[in-house]
C-alpha positions in Angstrom: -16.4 -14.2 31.6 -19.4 -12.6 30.1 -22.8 -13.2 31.1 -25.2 -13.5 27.8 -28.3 -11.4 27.9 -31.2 -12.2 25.5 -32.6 -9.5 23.8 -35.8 -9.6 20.9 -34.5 -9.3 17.4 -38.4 -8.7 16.9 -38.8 -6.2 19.3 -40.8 -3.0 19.3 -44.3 -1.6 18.5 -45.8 -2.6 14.9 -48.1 0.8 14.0 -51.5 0.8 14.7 -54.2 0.6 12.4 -54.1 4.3 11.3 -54.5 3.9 7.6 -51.8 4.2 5.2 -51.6 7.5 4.5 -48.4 9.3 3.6 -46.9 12.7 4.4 -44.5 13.5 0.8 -41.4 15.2 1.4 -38.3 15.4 -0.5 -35.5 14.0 1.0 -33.0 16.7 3.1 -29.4 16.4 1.4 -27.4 13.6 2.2 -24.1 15.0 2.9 -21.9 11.7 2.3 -18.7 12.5 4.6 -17.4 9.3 4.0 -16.1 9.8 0.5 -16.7 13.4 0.2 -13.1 15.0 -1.1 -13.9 18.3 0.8 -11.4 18.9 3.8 -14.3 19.9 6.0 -15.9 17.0 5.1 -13.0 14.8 5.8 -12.8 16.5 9.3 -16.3 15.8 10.2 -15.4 11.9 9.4 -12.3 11.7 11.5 -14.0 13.4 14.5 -17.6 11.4 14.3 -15.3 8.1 14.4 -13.1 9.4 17.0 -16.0 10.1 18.9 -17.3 6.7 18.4 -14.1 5.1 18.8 -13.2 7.0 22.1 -16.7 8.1 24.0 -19.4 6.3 25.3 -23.1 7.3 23.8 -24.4 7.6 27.2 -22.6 8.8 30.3 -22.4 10.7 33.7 -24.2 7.5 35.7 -25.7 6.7 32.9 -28.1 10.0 33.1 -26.4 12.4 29.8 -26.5 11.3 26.0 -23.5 11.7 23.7 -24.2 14.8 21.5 -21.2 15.3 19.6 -22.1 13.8 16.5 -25.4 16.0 16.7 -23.1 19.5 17.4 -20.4 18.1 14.8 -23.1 17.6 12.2 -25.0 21.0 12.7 -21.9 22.7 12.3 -20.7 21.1 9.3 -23.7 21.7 7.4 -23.8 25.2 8.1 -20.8 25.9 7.0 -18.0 25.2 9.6 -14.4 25.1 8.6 -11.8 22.1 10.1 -10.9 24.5 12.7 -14.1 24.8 14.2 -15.0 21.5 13.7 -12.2 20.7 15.9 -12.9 23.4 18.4 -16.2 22.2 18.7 -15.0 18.2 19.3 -12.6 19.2 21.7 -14.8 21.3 24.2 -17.6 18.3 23.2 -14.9 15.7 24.8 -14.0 17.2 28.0 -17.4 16.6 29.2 -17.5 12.7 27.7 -16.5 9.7 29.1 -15.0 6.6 27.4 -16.5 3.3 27.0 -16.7 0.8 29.7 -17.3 -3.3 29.5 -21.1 -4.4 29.8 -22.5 -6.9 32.2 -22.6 -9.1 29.7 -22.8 -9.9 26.0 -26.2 -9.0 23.8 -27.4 -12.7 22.3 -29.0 -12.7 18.5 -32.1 -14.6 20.6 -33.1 -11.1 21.3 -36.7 -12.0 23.0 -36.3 -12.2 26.4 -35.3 -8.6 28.0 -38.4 -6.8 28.9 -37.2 -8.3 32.6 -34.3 -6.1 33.0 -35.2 -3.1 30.8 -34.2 -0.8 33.5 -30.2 -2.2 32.9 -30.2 -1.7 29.5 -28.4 1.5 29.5 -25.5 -0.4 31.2 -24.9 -2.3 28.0 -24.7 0.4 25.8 -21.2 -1.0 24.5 -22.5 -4.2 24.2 -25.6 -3.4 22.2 -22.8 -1.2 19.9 -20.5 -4.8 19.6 -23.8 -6.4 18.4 -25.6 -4.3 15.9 -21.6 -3.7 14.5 -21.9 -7.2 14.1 -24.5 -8.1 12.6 -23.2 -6.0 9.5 -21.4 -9.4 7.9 -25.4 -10.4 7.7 -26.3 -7.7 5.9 -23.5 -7.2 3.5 -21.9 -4.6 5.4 -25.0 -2.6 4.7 -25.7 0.1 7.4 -28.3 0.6 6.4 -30.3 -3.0 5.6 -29.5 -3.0 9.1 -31.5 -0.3 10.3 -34.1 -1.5 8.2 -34.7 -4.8 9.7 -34.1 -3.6 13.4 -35.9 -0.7 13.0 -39.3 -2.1 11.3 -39.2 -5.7 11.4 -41.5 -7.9 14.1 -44.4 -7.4 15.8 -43.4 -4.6 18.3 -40.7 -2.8 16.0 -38.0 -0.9 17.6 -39.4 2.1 15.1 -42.3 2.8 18.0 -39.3 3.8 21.0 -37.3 6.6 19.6 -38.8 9.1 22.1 -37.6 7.1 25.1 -34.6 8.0 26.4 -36.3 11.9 25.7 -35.7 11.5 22.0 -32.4 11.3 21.6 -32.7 7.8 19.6 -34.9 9.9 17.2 -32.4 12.9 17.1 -29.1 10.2 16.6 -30.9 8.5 14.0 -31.4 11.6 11.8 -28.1 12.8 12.1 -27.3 9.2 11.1 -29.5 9.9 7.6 -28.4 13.6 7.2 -24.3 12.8 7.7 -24.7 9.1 5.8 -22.8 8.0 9.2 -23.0 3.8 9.9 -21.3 4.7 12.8 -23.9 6.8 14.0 -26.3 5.1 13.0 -25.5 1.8 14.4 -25.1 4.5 17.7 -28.9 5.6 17.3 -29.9 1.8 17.1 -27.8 1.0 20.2 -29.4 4.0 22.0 -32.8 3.2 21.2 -32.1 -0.3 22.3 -30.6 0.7 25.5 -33.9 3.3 26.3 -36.4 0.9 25.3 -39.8 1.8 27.7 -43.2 1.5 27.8 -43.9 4.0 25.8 -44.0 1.8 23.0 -47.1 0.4 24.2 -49.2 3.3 22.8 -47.8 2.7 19.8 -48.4 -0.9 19.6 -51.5 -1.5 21.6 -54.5 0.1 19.0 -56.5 0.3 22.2 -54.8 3.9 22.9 -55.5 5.0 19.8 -59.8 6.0 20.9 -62.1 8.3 20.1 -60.9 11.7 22.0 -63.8 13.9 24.0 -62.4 16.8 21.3 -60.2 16.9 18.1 -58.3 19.6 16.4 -56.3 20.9 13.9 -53.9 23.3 16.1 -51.3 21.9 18.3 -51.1 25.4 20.0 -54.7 25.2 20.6 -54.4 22.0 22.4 -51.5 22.5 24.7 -53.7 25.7 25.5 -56.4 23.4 27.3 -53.7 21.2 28.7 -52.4 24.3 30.4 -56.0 25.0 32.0 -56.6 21.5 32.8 -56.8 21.6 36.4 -56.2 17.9 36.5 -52.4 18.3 36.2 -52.5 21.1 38.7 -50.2 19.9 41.6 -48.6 16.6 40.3 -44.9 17.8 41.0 -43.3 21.2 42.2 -40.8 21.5 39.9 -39.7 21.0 35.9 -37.6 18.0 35.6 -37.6 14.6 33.4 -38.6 12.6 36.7 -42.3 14.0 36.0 -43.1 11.8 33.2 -43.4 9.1 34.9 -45.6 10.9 37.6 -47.9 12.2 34.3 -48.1 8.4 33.2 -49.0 6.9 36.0 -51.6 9.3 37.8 -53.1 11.0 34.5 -52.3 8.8 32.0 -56.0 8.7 30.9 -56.5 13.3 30.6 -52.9 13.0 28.9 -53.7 10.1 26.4 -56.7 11.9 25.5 -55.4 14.9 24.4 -53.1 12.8 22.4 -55.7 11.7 20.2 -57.2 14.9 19.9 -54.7 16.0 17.4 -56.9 15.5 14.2 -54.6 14.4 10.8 -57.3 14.8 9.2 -56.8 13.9 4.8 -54.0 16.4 4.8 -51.2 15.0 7.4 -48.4 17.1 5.8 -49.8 20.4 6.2 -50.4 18.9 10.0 -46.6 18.4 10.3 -46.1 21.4 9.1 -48.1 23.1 12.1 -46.6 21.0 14.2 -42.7 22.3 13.2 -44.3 26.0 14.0 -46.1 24.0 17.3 -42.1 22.9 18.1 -40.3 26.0 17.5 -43.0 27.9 19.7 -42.8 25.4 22.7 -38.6 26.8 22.6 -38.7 30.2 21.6 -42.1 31.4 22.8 -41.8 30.2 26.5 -38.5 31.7 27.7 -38.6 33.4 31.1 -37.8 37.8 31.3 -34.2 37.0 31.7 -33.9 35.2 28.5 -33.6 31.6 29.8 -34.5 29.1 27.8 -36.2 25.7 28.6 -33.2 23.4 27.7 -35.8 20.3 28.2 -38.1 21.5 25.7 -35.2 21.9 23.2 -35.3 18.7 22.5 -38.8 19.3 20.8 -37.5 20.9 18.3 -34.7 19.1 17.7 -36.5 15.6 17.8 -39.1 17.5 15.2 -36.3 17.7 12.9 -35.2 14.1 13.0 -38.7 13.3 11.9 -38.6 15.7 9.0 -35.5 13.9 7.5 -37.0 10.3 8.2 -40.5 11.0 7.1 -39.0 10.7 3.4 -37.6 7.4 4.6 -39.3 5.6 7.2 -41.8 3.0 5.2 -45.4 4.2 4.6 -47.6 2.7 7.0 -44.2 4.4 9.9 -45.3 8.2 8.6 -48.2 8.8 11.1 -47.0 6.9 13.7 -44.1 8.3 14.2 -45.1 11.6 14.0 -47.9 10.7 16.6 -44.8 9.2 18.3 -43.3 12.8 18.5 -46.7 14.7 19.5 -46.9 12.2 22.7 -43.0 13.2 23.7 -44.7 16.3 23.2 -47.4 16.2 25.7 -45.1 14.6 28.6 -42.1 16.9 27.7 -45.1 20.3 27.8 -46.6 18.9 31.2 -43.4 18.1 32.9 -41.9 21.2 32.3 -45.1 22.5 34.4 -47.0 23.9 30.6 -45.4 27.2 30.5 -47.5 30.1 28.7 -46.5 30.0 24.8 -46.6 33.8 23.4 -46.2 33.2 20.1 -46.3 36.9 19.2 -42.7 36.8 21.0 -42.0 35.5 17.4 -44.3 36.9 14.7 -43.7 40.3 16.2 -39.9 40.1 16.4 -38.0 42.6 14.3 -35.3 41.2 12.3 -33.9 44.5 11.6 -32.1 43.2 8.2 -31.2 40.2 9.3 -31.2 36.9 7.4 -30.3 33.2 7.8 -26.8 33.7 6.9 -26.4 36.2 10.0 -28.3 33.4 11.8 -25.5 30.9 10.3 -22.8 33.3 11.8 -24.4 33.2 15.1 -24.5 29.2 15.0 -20.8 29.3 14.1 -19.0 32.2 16.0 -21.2 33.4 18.9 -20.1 33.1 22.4 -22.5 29.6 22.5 -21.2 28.1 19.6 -19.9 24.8 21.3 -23.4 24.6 23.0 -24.5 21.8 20.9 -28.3 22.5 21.9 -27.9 26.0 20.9 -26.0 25.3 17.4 -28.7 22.1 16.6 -32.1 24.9 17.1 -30.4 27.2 15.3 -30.4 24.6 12.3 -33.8 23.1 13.2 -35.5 26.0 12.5 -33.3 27.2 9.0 -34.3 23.5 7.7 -37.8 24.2 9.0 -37.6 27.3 6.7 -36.4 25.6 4.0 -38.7 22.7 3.8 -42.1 24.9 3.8 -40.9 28.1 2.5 -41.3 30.4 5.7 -43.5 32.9 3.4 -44.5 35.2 6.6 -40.1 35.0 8.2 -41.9 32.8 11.1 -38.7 30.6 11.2 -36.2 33.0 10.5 -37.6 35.3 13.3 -38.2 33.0 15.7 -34.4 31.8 15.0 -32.7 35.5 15.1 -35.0 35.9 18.4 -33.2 32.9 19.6 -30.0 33.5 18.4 -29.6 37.1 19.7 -31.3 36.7 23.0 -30.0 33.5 24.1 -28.2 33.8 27.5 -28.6 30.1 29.2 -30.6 27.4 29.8 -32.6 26.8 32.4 
């Protein structure tokens, strides 16, 4: 017999007072694969509800995050054929697991769960049997669902997708992108399950204060965090255990530099730096034997989601949640012990000819093209390109550089 566990149905962060300003981009395409008559198309649908069907979203104690509909999605919209679609699922599936019964049942109450927030994980398939639900509400409306779970309440779930180290955020674009209920319903579910305190500086206007500096440049900023002796000696190796230890013993240097990102009256031109900021964090910080920092991968990728939302998230959402990203930013960059960023590694890399579609072929055929972090950078950075023109090849070098050079992940 099921336990019931109450959960909030008004839940997260509501933004702070920030103003109302908006960042205008068009939307990315939608790529509907549920009706879509093309057979690659079809593929993708059959796979993203096998996987949701068959795999858990979270697995291996609990600890790894169900990527296939991210890798599956990538590869789709650049160009993948049924064939490699399936290739990809099937080298995706030996690592997954498949669902397992909850504790206990997730109750519409909803309020009462901040208790036991560390469990939440454990009822991942519960929170999935809930928010599947709660569609006959909604008129079997995926997405009037997201909506109200997403945005509605005082502390709105919108403020957590960078717990759980983004991959809420990174789901629920995919969700968007791939016009997926099922993976969307899977983002909300994983947001639910990774619900932290982060939210709090979200929805508490008190850690929103006047920084001792402000700037423009990201890069410029994560340049004084890397001198700033007062993170000197907090842990003795990368790992996703040192956010916490960043929280809790410099939570004051850290929140200060997040404020010191200036918005200024031109917040899209911000986002903008802060997509070159992203791709620099991967592709300018390797180590000489071409390793890549698979933690700061999700950077990049999580910048991505919030291009496709920013078009979709309401108004007074836009600067939070991109101020939502730059935090996940500042723990991700001091955990990983603030590596050096060369960015000439990128704006002096010769492409030598080649283009995006060679960066495509890489994505699809190389020798790392079931590594779904590998395939989704590769795309980050071409829809980067795309979505602010890429006038001096900064994308497309920095993805060739990635694409060719890549060897593992460290």
């Amino acid at each position: 017999m099921f336990s019931t566990f109450s959960l909030p149905l008004t839940w997260l962060p509501s933004a702070p007072a920030i103003g109302r300003r908006t960042i205008n981009l068009s939307n990315v395409k939608r790529h509907d694969v549920e009706t879509s008559k093309d057979r690659s198309a079809r593929s993708l649908k059959h796979l993203i509800k096998a996987n949701h069907a068959n795999h858990s979203i979270i697995y291996h104690n609990l600890e790894f995050h169900n990527h296939a509909p991210h890798i599956l999605g990538s590869a789709y919209i650049l160009g993948a054929n049924p064939d490699q679609l399936t290739k990809i699922y099937e080298v995706e599936s030996d690592s997954l697991e498949p669902w397992r019964d909850s504790p206990g049942e997730i109750s519409k109450a909803l309020y009462e769960f901040k208790e036991a927030k560390k469990c939440l994980p454990s009822y991942q398939r519960a929170f999935i049997d809930f928010f599947e639900d709660q569609l006959a509400a909604f008129g079997y409306d995926w997405d009037k669902v997201l909506n109200f779970y997403l945005y509605e309440g005082k502390e709105p779930l919108v403020n957590s997708l960078v717990s759980g180290l983004a991959h809420p955020l990174i789901h629920l674009g995919y969700a968007h992108e791939l016009s997926s209920r099922d993976v969307g319903l899977e983002a909300l579910a994983l947001t639910a399950c990774f619900y932290n305190d982060l939210h709090k500086y979200l929805d508490d206007p008190s850690y929103t204060r006047p920084p001792t500096f402000k700037s423009k440049n990201l890069l410029e900023i994560l340049a004084k965090v890397r001198s700033d002796d007062r993170f000197d000696g907090l842990f003795v190796q990368k790992g996703e255990e040192n956010i916490d230890t960043v929280l809790e013993q410099r939570e004051d240097a850290l929140i200060d530099y997040w404020n010191a990102w200036d918005l200024g009256s031109n917040p899209k031109a911000q986002f903008e730096d802060s997509q070159r900021a992203a791709t620099a964090l991967v592709v300018a910080t390797h180590d000489s034997l071409k390793r890549y920092d698979f933690f700061l991968m999700h950077l990049l990728t999580s910048s991505h989601a919030v291009r496709i939302l920013l078009p979709i998230v309401p108004p007074k959402f836009q600067i939070p949640l991109v101020r939502q990203w730059w935090l996940f930013t500042l723990l991700a960059y001091t955990g990983q012990m603030r590596p050096k960023i060369e960015t000439s590694l990128i704006e002096e890399y010769p492409l030598n000819g080649k283009n995006w579609k060679d960066v495509d072929q890489m994505a699809l055929t190389s020798e790392h093209a079931q590594d779904a972090h590998y395939v989704k950078g590769l795309r980050s950075m071409k829809e980067a390109a795309a979505t602010w023109g890429d006038k001096d090849d900064y994308f497309l070098k920095a993805a060739v550089k990635f694409g060719v050079e890549f060897d593992s992940w460290f």
